[in-house]
C-alpha positions as CSV (number, residue, x, y, z in Angstrom):
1,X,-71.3,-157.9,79.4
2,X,-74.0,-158.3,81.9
3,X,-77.1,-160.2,81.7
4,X,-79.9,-158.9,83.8
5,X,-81.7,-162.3,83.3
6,X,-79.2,-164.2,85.5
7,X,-80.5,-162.1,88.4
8,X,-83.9,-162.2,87.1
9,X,-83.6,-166.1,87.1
10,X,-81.7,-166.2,90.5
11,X,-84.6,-164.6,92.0
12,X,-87.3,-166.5,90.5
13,X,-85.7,-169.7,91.1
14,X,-85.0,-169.0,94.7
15,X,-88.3,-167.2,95.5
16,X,-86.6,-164.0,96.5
17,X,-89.6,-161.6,95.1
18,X,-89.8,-158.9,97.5
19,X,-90.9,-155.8,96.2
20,X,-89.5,-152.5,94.9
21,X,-89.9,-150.6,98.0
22,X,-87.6,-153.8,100.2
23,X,-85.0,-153.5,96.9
24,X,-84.8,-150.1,97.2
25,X,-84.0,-150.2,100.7
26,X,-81.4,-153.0,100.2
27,X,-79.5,-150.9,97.7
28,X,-79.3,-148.3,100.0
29,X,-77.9,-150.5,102.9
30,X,-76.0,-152.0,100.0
31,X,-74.0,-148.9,99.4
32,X,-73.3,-147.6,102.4
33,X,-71.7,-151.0,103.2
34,X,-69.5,-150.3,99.8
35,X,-68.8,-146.8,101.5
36,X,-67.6,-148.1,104.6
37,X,-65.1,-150.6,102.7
38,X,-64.3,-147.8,100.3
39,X,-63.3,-145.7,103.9
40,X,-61.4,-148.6,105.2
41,X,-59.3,-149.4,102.2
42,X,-58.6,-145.1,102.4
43,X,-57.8,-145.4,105.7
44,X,-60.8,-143.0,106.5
45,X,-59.0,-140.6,103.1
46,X,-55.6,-140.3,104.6
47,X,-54.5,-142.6,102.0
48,X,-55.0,-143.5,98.0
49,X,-58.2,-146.0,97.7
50,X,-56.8,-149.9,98.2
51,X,-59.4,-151.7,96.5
52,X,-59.7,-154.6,99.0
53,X,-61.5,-158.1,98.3
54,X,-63.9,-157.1,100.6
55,X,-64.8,-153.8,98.2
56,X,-65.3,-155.8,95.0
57,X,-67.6,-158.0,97.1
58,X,-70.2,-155.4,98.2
59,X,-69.6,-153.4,94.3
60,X,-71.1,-157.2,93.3
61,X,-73.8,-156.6,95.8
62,X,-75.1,-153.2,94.9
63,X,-75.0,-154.4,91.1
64,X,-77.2,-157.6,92.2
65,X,-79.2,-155.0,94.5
66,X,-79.6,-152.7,91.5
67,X,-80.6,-154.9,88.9
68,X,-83.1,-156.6,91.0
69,X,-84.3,-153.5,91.9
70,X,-85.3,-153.0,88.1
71,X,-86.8,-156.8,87.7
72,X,-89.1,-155.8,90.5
73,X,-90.4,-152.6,89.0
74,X,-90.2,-154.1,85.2
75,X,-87.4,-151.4,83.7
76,X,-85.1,-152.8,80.7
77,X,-81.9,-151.7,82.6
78,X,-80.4,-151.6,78.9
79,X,-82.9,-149.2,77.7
80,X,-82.6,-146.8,81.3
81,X,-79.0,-146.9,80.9
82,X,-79.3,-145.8,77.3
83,X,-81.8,-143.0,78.0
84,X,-78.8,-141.9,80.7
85,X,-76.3,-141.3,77.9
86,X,-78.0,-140.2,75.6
87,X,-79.1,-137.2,77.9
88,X,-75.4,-136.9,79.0
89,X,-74.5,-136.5,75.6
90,X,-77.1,-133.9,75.4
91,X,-75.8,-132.3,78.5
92,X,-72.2,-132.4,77.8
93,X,-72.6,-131.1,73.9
94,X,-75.2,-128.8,75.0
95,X,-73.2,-126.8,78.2
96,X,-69.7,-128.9,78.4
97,X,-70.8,-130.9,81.4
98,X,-73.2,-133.7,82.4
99,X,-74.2,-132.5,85.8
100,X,-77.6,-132.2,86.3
101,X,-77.7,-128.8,88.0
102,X,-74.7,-126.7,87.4
């Protein structure tokens, strides 16, 4: 299970504050960085996904990234992730699939 206060402390303790907006942005750089390892261990898709070290490494960044993206803008990631499913579940009962725009 995941406790959103160990990044909530982490960044109090070690004065890393910063904003939404500069979260935000480090997601975003966070991800591509898993994309590029995700290419790598796919040998650029020529080959089944290899899940290196170096992919769980930056997966553990963008979930750092993410969650203190919601300390800085005060969300309950609990309570966002449950408002996710439960429209999924409305989505999937509703039309057979969760997409938002099929």
């Amino acid at each position: 299970m995941i406790n959103e206060n160990k990044v909530s402390g982490f960044i109090k303790e070690n004065r890393l504050a910063c904003g939404a907006v500069a979260r935000y942005i480090d997601l975003v750089s966070e991800v591509g960085e898993l994309g590029k390892e995700l290419l790598k261990g796919s040998d650029y898709r020529r080959f089944p996904l290899r899940v290196t070290d170096a992919a769980r490494e930056e997966l553990g960044d963008c979930l750092f990234s993410l969650l203190a993206l919601f300390e800085e803008m005060e969300v309950a990631p609990d309570a966002a992730l449950e408002e996710a499913l439960s429209k999924y579940r409305e989505r999937l009962s509703r039309r057979g699939d969760a997409g938002s725009g099929r």
